[in-house]
KOLMARPA-618974 format. One line per 3 residues: number of its first residue (from 0); their letters; for each residue x, y, z of C-alpha. Coordinates in nm, 2 decimals, decimal comma. Layout:
<pts>
NUM) a) X Y Z; ...
</pts>
This chain:
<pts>
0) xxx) 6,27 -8,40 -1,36; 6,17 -8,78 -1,33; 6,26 -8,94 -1,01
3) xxx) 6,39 -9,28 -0,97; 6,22 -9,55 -1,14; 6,40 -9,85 -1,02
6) xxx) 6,68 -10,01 -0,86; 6,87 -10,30 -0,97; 7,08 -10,41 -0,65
9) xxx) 7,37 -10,69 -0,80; 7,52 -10,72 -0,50; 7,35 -11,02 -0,31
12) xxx) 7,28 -11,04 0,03; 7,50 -11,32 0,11; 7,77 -11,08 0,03
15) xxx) 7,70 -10,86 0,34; 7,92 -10,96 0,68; 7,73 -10,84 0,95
18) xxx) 7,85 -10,90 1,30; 7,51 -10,85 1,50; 7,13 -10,76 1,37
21) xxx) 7,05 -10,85 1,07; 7,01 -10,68 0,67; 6,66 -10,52 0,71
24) xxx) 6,79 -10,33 1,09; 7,04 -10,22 0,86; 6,88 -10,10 0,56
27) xxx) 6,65 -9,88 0,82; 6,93 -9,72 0,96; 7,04 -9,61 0,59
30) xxx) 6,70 -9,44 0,58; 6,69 -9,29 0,92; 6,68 -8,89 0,95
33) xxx) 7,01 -8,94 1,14; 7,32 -9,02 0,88; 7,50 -9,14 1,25
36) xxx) 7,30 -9,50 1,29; 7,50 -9,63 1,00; 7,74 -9,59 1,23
39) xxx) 7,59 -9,87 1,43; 7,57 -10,13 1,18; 7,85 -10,37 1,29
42) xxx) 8,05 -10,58 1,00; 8,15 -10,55 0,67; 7,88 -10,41 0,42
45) xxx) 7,78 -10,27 0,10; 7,40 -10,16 0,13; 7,14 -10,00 -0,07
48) xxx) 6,77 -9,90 0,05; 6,50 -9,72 -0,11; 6,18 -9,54 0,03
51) xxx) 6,00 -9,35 -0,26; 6,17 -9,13 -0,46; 6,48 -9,15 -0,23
54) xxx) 6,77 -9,39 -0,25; 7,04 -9,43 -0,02; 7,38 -9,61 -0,04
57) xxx) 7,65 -9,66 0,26; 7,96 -9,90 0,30; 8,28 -9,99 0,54
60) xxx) 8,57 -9,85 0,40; 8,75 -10,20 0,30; 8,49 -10,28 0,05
63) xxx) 8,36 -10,08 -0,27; 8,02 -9,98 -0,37; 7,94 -9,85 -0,72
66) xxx) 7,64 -9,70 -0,88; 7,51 -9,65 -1,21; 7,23 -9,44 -1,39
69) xxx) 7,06 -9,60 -1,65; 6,83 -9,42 -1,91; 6,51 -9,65 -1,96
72) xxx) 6,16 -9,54 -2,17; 6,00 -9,57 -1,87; 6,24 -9,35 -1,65
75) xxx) 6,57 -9,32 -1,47; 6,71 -9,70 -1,39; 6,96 -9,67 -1,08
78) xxx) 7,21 -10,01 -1,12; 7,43 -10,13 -0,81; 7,70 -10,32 -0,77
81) xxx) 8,09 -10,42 -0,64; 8,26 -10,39 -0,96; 8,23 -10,18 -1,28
84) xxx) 8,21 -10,48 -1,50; 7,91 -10,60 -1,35; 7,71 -10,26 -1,42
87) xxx) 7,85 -10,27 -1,78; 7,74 -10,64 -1,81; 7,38 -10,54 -1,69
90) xxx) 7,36 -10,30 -1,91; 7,41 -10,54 -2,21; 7,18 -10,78 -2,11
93) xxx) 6,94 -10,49 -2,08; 7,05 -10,35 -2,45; 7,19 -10,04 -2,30
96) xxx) 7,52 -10,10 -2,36; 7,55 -9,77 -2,51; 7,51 -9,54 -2,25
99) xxx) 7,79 -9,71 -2,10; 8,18 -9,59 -2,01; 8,35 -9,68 -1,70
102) xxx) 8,40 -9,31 -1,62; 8,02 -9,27 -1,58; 8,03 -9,49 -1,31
105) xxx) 8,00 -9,37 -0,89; 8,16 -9,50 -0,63; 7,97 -9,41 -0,31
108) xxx) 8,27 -9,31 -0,05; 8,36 -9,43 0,24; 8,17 -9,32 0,61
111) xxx) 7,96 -9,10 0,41; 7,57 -9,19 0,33; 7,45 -9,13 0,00
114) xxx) 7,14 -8,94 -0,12; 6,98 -8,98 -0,47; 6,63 -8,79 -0,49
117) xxx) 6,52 -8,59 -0,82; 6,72 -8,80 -1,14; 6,66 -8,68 -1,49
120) xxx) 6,79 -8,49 -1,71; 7,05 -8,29 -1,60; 7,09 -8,55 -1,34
123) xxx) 7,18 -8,32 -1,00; 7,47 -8,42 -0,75; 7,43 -8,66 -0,50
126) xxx) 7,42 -8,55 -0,13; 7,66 -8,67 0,11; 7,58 -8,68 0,46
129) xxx) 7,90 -8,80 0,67; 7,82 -9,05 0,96; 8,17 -9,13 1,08
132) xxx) 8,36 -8,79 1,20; 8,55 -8,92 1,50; 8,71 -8,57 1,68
135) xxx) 9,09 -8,55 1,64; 9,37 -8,49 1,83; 9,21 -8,54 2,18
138) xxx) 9,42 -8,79 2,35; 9,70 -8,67 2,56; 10,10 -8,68 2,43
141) xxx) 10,10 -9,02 2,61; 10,24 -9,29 2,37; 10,17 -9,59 2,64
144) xxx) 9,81 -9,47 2,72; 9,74 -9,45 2,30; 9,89 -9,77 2,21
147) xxx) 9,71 -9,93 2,44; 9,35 -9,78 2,35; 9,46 -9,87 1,99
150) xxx) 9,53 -10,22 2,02; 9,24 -10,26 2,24; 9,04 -10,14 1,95
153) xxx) 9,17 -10,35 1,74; 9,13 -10,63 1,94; 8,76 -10,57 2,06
156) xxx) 8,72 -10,56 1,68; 8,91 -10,89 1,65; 8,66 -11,06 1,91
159) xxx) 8,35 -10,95 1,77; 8,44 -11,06 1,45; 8,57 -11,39 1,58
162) xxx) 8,24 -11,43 1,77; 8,03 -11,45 1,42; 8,16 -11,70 1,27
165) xxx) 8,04 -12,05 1,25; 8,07 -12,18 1,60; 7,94 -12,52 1,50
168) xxx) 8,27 -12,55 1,25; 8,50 -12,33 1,34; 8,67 -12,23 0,98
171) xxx) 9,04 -12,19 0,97; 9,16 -11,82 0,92; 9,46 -11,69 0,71
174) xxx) 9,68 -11,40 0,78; 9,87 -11,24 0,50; 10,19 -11,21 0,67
177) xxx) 10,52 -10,98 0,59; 10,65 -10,99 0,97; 10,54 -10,59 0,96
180) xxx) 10,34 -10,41 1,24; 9,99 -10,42 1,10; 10,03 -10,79 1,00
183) xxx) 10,22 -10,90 1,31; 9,99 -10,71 1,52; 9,67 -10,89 1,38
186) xxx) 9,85 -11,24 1,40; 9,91 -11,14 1,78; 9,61 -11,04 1,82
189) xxx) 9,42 -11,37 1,71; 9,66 -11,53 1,84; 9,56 -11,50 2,17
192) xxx) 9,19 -11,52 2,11; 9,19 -11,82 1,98; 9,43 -12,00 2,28
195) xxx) 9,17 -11,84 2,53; 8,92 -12,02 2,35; 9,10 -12,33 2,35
198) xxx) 9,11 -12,38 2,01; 9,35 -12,54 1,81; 9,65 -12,39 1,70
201) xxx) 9,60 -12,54 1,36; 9,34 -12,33 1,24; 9,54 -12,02 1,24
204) xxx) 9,82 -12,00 0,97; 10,04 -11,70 0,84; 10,12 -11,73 0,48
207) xxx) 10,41 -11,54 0,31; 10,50 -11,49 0,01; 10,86 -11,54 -0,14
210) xxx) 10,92 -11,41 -0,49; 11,18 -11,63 -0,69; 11,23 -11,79 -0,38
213) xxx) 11,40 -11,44 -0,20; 11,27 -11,13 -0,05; 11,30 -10,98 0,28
216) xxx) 10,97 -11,06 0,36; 11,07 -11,40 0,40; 11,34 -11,37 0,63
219) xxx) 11,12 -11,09 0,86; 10,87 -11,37 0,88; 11,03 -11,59 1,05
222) xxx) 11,22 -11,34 1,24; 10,91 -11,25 1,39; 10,77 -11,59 1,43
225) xxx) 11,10 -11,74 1,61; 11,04 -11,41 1,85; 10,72 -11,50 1,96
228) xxx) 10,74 -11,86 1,94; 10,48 -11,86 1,69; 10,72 -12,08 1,42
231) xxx) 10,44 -12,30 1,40; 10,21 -12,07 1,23; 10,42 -11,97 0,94
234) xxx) 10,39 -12,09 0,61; 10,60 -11,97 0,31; 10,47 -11,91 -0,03
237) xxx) 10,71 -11,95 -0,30; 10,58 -11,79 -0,60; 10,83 -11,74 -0,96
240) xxx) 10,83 -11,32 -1,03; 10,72 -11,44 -1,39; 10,39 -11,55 -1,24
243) xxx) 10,29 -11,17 -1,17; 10,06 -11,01 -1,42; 10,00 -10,63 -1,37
246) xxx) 9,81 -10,62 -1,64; 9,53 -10,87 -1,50; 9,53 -10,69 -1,19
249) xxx) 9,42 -10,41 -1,33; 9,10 -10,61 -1,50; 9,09 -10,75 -1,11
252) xxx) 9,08 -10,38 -0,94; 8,94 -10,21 -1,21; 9,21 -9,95 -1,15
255) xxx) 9,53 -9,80 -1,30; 9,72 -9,63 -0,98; 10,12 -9,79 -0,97
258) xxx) 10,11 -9,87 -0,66; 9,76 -10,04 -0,63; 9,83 -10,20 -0,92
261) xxx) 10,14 -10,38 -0,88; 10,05 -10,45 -0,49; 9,73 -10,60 -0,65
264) xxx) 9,94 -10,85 -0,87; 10,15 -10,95 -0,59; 9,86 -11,02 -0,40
267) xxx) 9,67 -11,22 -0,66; 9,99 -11,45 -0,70; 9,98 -11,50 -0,30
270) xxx) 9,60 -11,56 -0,31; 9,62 -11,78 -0,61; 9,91 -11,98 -0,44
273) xxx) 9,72 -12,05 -0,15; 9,39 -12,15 -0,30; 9,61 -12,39 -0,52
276) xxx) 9,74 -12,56 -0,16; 9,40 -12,52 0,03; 9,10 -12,52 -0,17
279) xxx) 8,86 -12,50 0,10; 9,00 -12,22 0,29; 8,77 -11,88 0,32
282) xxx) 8,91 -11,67 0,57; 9,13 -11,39 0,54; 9,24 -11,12 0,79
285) xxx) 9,51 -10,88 0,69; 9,64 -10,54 0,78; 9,52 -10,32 0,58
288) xxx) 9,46 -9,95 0,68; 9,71 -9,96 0,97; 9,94 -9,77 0,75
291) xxx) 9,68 -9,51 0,69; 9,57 -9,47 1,03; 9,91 -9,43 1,18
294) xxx) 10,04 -9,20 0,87; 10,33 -9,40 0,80; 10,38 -9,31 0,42
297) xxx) 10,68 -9,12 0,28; 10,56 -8,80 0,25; 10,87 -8,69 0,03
300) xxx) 10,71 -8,95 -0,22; 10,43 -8,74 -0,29; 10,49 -8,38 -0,44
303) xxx) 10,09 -8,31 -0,28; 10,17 -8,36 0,03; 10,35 -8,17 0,36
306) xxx) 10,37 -8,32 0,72; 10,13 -8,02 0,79; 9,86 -8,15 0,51
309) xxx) 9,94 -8,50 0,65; 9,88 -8,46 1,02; 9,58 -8,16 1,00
312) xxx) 9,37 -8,28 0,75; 9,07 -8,55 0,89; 9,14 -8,91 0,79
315) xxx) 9,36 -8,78 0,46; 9,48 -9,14 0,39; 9,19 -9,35 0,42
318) xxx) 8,94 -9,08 0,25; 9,16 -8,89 0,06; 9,11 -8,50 0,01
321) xxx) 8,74 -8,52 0,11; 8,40 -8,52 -0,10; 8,39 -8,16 -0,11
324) xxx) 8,72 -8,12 -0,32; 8,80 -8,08 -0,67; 9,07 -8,37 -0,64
327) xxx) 8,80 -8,64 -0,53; 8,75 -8,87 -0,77; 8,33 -8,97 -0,86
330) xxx) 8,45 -9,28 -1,02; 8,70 -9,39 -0,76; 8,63 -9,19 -0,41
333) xxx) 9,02 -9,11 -0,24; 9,24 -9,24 -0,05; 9,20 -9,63 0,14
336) xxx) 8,81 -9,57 0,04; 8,93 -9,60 -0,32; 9,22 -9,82 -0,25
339) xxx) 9,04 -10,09 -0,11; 9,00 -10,26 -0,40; 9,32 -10,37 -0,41
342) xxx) 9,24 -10,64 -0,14; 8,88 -10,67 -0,15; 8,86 -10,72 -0,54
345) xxx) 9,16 -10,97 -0,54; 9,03 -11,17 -0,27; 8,67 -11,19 -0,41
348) xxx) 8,83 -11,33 -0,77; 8,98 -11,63 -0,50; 8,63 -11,71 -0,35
351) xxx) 8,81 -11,56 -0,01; 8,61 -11,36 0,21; 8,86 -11,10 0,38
354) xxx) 8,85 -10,89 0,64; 9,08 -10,62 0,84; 9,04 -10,45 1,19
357) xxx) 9,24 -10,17 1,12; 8,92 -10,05 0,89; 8,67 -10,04 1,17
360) xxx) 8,53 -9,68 1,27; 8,61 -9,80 1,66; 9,05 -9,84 1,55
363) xxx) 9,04 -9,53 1,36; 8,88 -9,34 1,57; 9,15 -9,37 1,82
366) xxx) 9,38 -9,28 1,57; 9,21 -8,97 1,46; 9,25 -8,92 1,82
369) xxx) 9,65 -8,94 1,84; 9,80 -8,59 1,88; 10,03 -8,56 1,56
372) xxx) 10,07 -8,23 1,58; 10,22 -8,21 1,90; 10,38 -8,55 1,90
375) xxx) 10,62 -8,49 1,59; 10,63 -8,11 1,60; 10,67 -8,09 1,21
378) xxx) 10,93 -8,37 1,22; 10,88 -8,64 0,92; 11,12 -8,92 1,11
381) xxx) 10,93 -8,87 1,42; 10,60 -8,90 1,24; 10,78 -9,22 1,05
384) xxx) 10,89 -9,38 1,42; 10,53 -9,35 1,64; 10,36 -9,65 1,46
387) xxx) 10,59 -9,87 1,59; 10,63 -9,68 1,91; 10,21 -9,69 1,92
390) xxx) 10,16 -10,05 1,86; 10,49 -10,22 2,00; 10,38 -10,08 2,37
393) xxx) 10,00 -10,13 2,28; 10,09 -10,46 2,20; 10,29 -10,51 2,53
396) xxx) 10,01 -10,39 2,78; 9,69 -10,52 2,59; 9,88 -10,89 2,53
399) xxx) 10,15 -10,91 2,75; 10,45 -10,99 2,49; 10,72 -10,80 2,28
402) xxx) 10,67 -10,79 1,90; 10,93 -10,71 1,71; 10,98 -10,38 1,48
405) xxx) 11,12 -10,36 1,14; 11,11 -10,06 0,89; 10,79 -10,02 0,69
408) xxx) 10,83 -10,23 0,34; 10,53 -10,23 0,08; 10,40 -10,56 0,04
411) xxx) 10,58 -10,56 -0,33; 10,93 -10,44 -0,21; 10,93 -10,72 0,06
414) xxx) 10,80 -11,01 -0,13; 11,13 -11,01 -0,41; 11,50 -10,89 -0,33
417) xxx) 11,57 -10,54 -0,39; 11,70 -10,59 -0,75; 11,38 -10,80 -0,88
420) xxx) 11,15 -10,55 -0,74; 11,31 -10,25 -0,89; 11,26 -10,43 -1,19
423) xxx) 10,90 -10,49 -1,16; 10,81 -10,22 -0,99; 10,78 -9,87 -0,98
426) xxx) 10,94 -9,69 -0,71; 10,76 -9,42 -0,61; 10,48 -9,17 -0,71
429) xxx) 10,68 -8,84 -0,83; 10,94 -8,94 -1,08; 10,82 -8,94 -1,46
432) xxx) 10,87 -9,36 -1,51; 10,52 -9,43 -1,28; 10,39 -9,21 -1,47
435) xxx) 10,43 -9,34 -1,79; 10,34 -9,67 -1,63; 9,98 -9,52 -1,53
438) xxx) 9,92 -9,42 -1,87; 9,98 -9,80 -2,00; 9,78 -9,92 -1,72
441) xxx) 9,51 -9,69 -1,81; 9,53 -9,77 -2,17; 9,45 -10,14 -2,08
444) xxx) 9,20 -10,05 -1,82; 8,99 -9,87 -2,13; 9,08 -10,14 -2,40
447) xxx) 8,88 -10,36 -2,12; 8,57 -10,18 -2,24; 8,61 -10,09 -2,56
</pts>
């Protein structure tokens, strides 16, 4: 076997966020003997380090990080990158466009370090050494004490991100904002950080989007808003339904899942709106993963699933069935760590840079922590009702003020009224229609790179 030759990193440094130390610390701890000092790296990244004949790849869940080998004369060429396009684009300008197809590409998943050694011909696995395994299930039945470790988490996290940006200019940040628990919670959250710094209130807005000019999303905006006196910061994106393209969001995501799909395209139109009214603006911070971390999905959606498999298995949502399983994907990873796209990818096409606590290890760690088991004893409504229990009197102790709770929406049921979204979308993962819908999307995906 032929080791590796070379690596061709596309991913430029500028596009690593790092909160403290800097790029080479980083790469080191990829190398180290112990897979647990990636833990340590603080920020958002997508990182590759060699040392010999070994190569190593790591990321934070929110972003991806795919990998490619090339055939050369000379050896085994090992290609980087965010997207799947890029790698394919490499390849032509390198006249080895025919060893490409998109399923040949690797995503390296989430908390999980990669090893690539000995590559020839048969090219052996990768190895996959976790460093993010938080222990589960060992905070007491107390929903006070866990909402407010949680939302302390998420604030810590909120600070130290704060904290490295530019202090010199001090960027304005957007909030993607339905009015829902994860978004409300992060709007709280900064919030108040930015009033104890004494900084403007200007510089925070929350932007909603209103398809056709309707949705409920709307109307639990500035519900929410009125109810924390936070009117101010709202900002209300009308956007026509005929705007939304699934089609290009699946060139955006380089996916073909329903649901990731069509909340891409909903996304894009809100992104696109916005960079249409503020053409300067860079900053994002959303909710994503609080869904996942709190397990509030419909279970009954998804014939794969059971409230046991849902509450027993380790971080089932954000990594999906786990490396070591025939239903993990080596092109996509599982779960949020494949899903991630759907925010990252869209806000990259905007020149946005986005970010969302709810993906750091320190939030979900407390969540992994929450006793399920024993705090919905097999029941799916209970298991439905504790995020808002959780975060509602997290919220309360950690910031001193009620939010308000509304039943869990996706982001593409909320942004239109109930009749335009069962037009445009599908409604969940088990009937045959989404399936028929992946197919199309799939077929589009591959015509792509035909």
């Amino acid at each position: 076997m032929k080791q590796i030759a070379d690596v061709i990193n596309l991913i430029p440094d500028g596009r690593q966020h790092l909160w403290s130390g800097d790029l080479d610390g980083a790469r080191r701890a990829l190398l180290a003997a112990d897979p647990g000092r990636v833990l340590e790296i603080q920020g958002s990244f997508a990182l590759v380090a060699q040392e010999g004949e070994r190569v190593v790849l790591a990321r934070s869940l929110e972003r991806p990080l795919r990998y490619f080998l090339a055939k050369a004369a000379a050896g085994p060429v090992l290609i980087v990158a965010e997207r799947i396009d890029e790698i394919a684009a490499e390849l032509g300008r390198r006249g080895w466009a025919d060893q490409f197809h998109p399923s040949y590409t690797r995503m390296a998943p989430a908390h999980h370090v990669t090893t690539l050694r000995l590559i020839g011909c048969p090219d052996p696995n990768p190895v996959y050494r976790r460093f993010f395994d938080p222990p589960r299930g060992t905070l007491p039945p107390d929903l006070d004490l866990i909402g407010r470790h949680y939302i302390e988490a998420l604030y810590s996290e909120l600070r130290s991100w704060l904290a490295a940006q530019d202090p010199a200019a001090p960027p304005p940040i957007g909030v993607p904002f339905s009015g829902g628990i994860d978004s409300g919670s992060v709007l709280l959250c900064l919030n108040k950080l930015l009033l104890d710094q004494g900084a403007a209130p200007t510089r925070l807005k929350a932007f909603t989007l209103s398809l056709d000019g309707a949705g409920d999303d709307a109307r639990q905006a500035r519900e929410f808003l009125q109810a924390t006196n936070l009117e101010m910061l709202g900002e209300t994106i009308d956007v026509p339904s005929t705007a939304l393209d699934p089609l290009r969001a699946v060139a955006v995501i380089e996916d073909y899942k329903p649901l990731d799909v069509e909340c891409a395209a909903v996304n894009l139109a809100l992104l696109e709106a916005i960079r249409s009214r503020y053409p300067e603006w860079r900053l994002l911070v959303d909710g994503d993963g609080g869904d996942e971390n709190l397990k509030d999905y419909p279970i009954e959606a998804n014939s794969e699933l059971t409230i046991r498999s849902v509450v027993n298995n380790r971080m089932l949502y954000q990594e999906g069935w786990g490396v070591d399983s025939l239903k993990h994907s080596l092109t996509y990873s599982g779960g949020y760590s494949r899903g991630c796209v759907r925010g990252f990818a869209c806000a990259s096409s905007q020149g946005f840079v986005s970010f969302s606590p709810y993906t750091r290890p320190s939030v979900i760690a407390v969540a992994e922590a929450v006793p399920f088991a024993e705090l919905t004893c097999g029941s799916h409504e209970r298991l439905y009702a504790l995020k808002g229990e959780i975060v509602s009197r997290g919220v309360r102790a950690v910031l001193g003020c009620e939010m308000p709770i509304y039943p869990k929406r996706r982001f593409q049921h909320g942004a239109a009224t109930p009749a335009t979204a069962a037009r445009l979308f599908t409604e969940d993962e088990a009937p045959e229609a989404p399936e028929a819908t992946e197919a199309r999307y799939r077929r589009h995906f591959h015509t792509l790179h035909a």
